[in-house]
N, C-alpha and C positions, 0 to 999 in steps of 0.2 A: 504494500500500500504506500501510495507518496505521503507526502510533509510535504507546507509549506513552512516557513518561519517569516514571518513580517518583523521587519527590522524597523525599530521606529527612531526617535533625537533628533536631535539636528543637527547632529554630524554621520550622518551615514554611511561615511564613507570607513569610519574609526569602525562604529559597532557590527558592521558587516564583516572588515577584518578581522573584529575578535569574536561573531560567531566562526566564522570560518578555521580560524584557527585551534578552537576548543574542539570542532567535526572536525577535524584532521589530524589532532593530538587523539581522538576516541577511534578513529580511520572509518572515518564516516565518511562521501563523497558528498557532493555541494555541487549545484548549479544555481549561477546569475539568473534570475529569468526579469529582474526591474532590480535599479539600485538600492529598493529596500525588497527584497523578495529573494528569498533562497529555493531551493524547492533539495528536497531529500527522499532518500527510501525510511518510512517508518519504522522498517522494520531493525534500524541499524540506529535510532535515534533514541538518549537515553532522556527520561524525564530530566534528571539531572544537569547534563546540560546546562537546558533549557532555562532550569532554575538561576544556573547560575552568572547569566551575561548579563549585561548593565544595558540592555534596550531592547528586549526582545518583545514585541507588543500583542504577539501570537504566534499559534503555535494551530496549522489548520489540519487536520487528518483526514484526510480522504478529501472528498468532495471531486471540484476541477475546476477550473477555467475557461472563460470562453473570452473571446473580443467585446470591446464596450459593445452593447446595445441597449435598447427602452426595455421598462422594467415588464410589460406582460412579457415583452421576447425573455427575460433574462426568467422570470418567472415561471412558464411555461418551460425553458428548460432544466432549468433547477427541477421541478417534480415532475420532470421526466426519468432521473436520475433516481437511482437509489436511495433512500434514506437511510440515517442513522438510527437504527434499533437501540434501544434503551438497553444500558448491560444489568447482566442477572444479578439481584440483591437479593439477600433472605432478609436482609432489614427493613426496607421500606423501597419503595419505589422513586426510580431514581428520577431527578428535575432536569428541567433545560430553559431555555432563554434563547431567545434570537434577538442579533445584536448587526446592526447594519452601518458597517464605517467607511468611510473617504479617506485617500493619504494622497497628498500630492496630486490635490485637485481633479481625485477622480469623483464620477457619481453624479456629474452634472444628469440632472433631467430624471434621474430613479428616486422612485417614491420608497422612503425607509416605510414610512407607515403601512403601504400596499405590502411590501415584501414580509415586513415581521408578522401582519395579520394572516396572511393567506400561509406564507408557511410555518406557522405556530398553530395552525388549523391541520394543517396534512401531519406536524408530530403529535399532534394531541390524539391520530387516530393511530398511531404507530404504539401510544401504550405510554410516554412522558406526561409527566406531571411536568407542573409550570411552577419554575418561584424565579420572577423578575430580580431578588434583590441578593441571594443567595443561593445561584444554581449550584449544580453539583457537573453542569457541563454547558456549553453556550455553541449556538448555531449562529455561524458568524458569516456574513457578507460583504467582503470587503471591495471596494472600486478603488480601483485604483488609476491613480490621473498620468500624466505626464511634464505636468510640472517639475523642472529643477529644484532641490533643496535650496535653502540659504548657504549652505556649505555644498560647495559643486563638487564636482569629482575629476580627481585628473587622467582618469582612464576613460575610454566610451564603451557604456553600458545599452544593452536592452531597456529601451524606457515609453516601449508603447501602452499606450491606455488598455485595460484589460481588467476581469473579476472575476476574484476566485470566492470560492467559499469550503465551508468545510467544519467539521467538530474540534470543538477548544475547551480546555480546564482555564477557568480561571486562577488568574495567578496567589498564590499562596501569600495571606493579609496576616500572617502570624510575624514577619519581621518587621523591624524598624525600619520606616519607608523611606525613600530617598530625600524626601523634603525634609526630614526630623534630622536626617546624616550632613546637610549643608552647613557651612560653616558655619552660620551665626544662630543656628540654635544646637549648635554645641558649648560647652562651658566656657572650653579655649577658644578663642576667634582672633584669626587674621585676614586683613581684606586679602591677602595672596594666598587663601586656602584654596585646594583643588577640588572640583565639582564631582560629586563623589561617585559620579557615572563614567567619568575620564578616569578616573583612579582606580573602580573596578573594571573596567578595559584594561587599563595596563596591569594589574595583578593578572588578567586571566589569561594577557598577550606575552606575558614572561613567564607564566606557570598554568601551560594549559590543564595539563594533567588532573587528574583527581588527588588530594592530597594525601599522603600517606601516614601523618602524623610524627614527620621528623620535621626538624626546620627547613625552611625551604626558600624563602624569601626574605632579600636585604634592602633595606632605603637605609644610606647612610647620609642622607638628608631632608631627613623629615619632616620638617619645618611641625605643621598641627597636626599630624598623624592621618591626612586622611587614605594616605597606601596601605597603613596599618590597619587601618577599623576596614578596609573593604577585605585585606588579608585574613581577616580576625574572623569575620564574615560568613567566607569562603572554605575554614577550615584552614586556611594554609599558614602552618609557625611560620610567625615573621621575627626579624631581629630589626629596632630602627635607630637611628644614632640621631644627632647634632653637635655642633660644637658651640648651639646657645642653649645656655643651662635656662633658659624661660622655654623657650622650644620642647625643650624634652619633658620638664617640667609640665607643663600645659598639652603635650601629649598624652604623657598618662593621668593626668585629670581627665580626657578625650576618653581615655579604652576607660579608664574606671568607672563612669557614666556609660559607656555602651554597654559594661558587663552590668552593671544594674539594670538597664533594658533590657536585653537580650539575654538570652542562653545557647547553650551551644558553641562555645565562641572559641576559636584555635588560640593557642596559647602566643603569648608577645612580650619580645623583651627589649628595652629600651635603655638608655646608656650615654652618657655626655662623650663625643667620641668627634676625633675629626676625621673627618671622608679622605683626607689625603692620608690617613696614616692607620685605618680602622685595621683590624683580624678579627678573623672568625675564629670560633671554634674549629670547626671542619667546614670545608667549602659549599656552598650552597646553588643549585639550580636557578636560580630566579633574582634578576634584581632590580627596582623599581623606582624610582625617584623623578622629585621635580626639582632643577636648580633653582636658586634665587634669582631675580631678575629686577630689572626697572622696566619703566616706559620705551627706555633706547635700545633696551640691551642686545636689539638683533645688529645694529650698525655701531653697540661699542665694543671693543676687546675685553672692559672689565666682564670677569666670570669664565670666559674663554680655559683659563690653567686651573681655575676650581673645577669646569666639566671634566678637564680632560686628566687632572689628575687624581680625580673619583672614578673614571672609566678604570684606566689603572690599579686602583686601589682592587675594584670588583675584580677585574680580570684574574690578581692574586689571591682572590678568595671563592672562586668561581669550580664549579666540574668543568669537566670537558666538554659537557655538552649543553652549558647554560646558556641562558637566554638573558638580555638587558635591554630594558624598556625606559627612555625617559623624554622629557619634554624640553626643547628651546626655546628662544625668544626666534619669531620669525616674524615679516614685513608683511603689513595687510595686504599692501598691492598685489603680491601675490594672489591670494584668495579671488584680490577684486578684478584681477584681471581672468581667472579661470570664469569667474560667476559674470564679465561681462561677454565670454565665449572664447578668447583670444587665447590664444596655441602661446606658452612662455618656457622658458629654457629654464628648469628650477636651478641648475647652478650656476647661473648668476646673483640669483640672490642671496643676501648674506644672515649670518646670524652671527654674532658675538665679534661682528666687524670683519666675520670671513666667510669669502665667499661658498656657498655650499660645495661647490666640487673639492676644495682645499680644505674644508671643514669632514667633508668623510673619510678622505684619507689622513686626518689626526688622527679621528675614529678608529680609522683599522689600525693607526701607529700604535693606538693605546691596546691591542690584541682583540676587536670586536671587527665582526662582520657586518656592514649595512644590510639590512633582508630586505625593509621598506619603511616609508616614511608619508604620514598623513597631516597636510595640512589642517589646523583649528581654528577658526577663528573667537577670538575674546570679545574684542570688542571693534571698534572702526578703528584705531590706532593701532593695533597690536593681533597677530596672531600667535602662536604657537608650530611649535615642529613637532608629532610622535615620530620617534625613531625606534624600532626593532632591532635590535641587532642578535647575534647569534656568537658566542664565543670562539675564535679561529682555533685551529688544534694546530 
């Protein structure tokens, strides 16, 4: 049976590489079929997973696709098709919900109201009970448009209007939601805390694996911890450093308010520690950080020998088969020339006052591989670099 996964944010181009990469660390195979659309075999897809990306906004099973059309056509094809049979419970009998979404300006001209009534009428004769607020499963229809994101992509994608639909679990309301994890309704708060959707991207982009319950993941610049509370999260030991004793300090104020929220949570250890000079116990798979930065920082050199002699640092602390994820200061124009369509040379532009072709190969100087690299935007001044890299043997 297929999967679809609908990739939602508004950087779609980050959370697609880190579903994709979590299915290929599980050796799950992945087709593009739209910049937010994956399609997979079911039968190879773990809930797990699932659970654990930082955007994944559905999860479709079975169903299909067709090209846009008006909603009796899209209607009349749908309950042409098979339905979803309600699974066997000796507890009670199970619910559903039909839930009709747009992404990226699809859906013009289709009536949600027509579609959820008429087919909430064909499952009600299949044997489902209804609870609108509380299903136990959702029949989802989604259009999907052909508008470009705010954040465009530097590859060219399949991006024709099309709608799928298909059976979906709603996602699991027992964790602490992503709004309560942003920085300023944490205890510690800095305006240069990381959005902790980008932060669980890069934890799952340096450590796709399932975790095994050794340590596994390093930020040995942590600034507010939020690499840490998505590691803590996720299961995966983390170790985090800085070299400001408020920093670390105000980190674990961070996890000790999350472990009073949550349960479950990987174990973390934190440490006044400089990035240029850190060891580990024993070497570690995974490591994750955000440097510090200003407004300028992609056209100055300050922070340039703090990135690169933290790459360093990791490389000596690192297996042989580890993976390093971290973020730069990068030039809006960038971004604003992809999002105005215009074909650009990314290494010309710079970041920490160098140009990016001259900036990957420090990269590999300090013993890291570039795999790939996704622009972010912040704000109208300022983007961001992710960079993946891959430890060299």
């Amino acid at each position: 049976m297929q999967a679809r996964i609908i990739v939602g944010g508004w950087h779609p181009a980050l959370h697609r590489l880190e579903v994709q990469t979590l299915l290929e660390a599980a050796g799950v195979e992945s087709e593009v079929e739209h910049p937010r659309v994956l399609r997979v075999d079911s039968d190879d897809l773990d809930v797990d997973i699932v659970g654990r990306c930082s955007s994944i906004t559905r999860w479709l099973l079975g169903g299909g696709r067709v090209d846009q059309m008006d909603t009796e056509a899209l209607l009349d094809t749908i309950l042409a098709a098979p339905g979803p049979a309600p699974p066997e419970s000796d507890d009670r009998q199970q619910s559903i919900a039909v839930r009709v979404e747009n992404i990226d300006g699809g859906g013009v001209g289709i009536s949600h109201s027509t579609l959820i009534l008429e087919l909430g009428a064909r499952l009600a004769t299949m044997g489902w009970a209804f609870d609108l607020q509380a299903p136990d499963y959702e029949f989802v229809v989604v259009c999907v448009g052909e508008e470009q994101a705010q954040h465009p992509e530097i590859e060219q994608l399949p991006r024709e209007a099309h709608i799928l639909w298909g059976l979906s679990q709603p996602a699991d309301s027992t964790s602490i939601t992503w709004q309560e994890r942003t920085g300023p309704m944490r205890p510690f708060f800095k305006p240069v805390g990381l959005d902790p959707r980008i932060a669980r991207a890069m934890v799952n982009l340096a450590h796709p694996h399932m975790p095994d319950g050794r340590q596994a993941l390093a930020d040995p610049l942590c600034g507010t911890g939020g690499v840490l509370i998505e590691a803590a999260l996720l299961g995966v030991h983390s170790f985090g450093s800085d070299l400001d004793e408020e920093m670390v300090e105000g980190t674990q104020r961070n996890l000790d308010w999350l472990w009073n929220e949550q349960d479950e949570l990987a174990a973390v250890t934190t440490e006044v520690d400089d990035a240029l000079d850190f060891t580990l116990d024993e070497p570690v798979p995974a490591f994750a950080f955000d440097p510090p930065y200003g407004r300028n920082s992609w056209q100055s050199e300050d922070g340039r020998e703090l990135l690169l002699g933290t790459l360093a640092r990791c490389f000596e602390n690192a297996t042989d088969d580890a993976r390093l994820v971290t973020l730069l200061p990068w030039p809006a124009e960038h971004v604003a020339a992809m999002r105005a369509g215009k074909v650009v040379d990314m290494d010309e532009f710079h970041t920490y006052g160098t140009e990016w072709a001259r900036m990957r190969e420090l990269i590999e100087s300090c013993g890291w591989t570039v795999l790939t690299t996704v622009p972010i935007s912040v704000h109208g001044s300022l983007s961001r670099l992710l960079v993946m890299c891959e430890r060299r043997r």
